[in-house]
N, C-alpha and C positions, 0 to 999 in steps of 0.2 A: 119689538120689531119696528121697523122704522123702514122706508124708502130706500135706503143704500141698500140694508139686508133682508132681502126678501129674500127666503130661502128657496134653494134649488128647486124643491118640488113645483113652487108655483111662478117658475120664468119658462114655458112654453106651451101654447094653448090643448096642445094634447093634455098635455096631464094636466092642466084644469080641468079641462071635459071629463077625464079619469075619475078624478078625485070629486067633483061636481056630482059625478052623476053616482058614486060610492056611497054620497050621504044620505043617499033614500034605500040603502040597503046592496048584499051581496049580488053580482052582478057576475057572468059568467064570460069567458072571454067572447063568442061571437055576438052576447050582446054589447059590448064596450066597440067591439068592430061597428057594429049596426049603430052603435050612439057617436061615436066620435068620427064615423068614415075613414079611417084608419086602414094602411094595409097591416097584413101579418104581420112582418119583420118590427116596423117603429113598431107597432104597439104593444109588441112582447120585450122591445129592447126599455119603453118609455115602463112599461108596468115592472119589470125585474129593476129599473132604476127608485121606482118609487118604494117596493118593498127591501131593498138596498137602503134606503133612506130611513126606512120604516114608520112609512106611509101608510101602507096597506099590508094582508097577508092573504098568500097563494095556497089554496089549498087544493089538491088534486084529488081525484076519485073518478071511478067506475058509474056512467047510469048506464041502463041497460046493453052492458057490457062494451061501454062507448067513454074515451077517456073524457073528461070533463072538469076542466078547472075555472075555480071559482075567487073573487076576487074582493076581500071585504079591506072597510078601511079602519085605522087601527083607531084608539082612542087617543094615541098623539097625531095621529094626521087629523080627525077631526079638529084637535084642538088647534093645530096650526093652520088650520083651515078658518076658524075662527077667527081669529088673531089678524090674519091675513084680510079678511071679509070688514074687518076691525078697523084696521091700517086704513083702506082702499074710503070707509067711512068717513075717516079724519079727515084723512085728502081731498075730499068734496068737501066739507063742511069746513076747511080754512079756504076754500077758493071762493068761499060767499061773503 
């Protein structure tokens, strides 16, 4: 990964936040609302892009009888999240 290709998932600071706040564990959607300040719309259109990408995976379910979807991230977006965190490293350390 290099500078020119930075992959889709990490050119807009939502889905940084997304994918950021994914790596300390499954996150459900009103919490990603409450972490990133997001309205409804982008942040359901930014999460269906990221698991499109296959970033992360959406998993839906019932809690007390209340829909609730939840939001983990995969072990390739970790890695490209890595990679990326990697890149961003080199970049500073040639500007010294």
């Amino acid at each position: 990964m290099d500078i020119n290709t930075i992959p889709e998932a990490f050119q807009t600071k939502l889905r940084l936040a997304v994918l950021s706040s994914l790596l300390t564990g499954p996150r459900s959607f009103k919490e990603l609302k409450v972490i990133t300040a997001a309205t409804d719309g982008n942040l359901g259109i930014q999460l269906n892009k990221l698991s499109d990408l296959g970033y992360l995976t959406i998993e839906k379910a019932f809690v007390n009888n209340k829909p609730q979807t939840t939001y983990t991230i995969t072990e390739f977006g970790r890695g490209q999240f890595k990679e990326y965190v990697e890149l961003l490293e080199r970049l500073l350390k040639s500007e010294e």
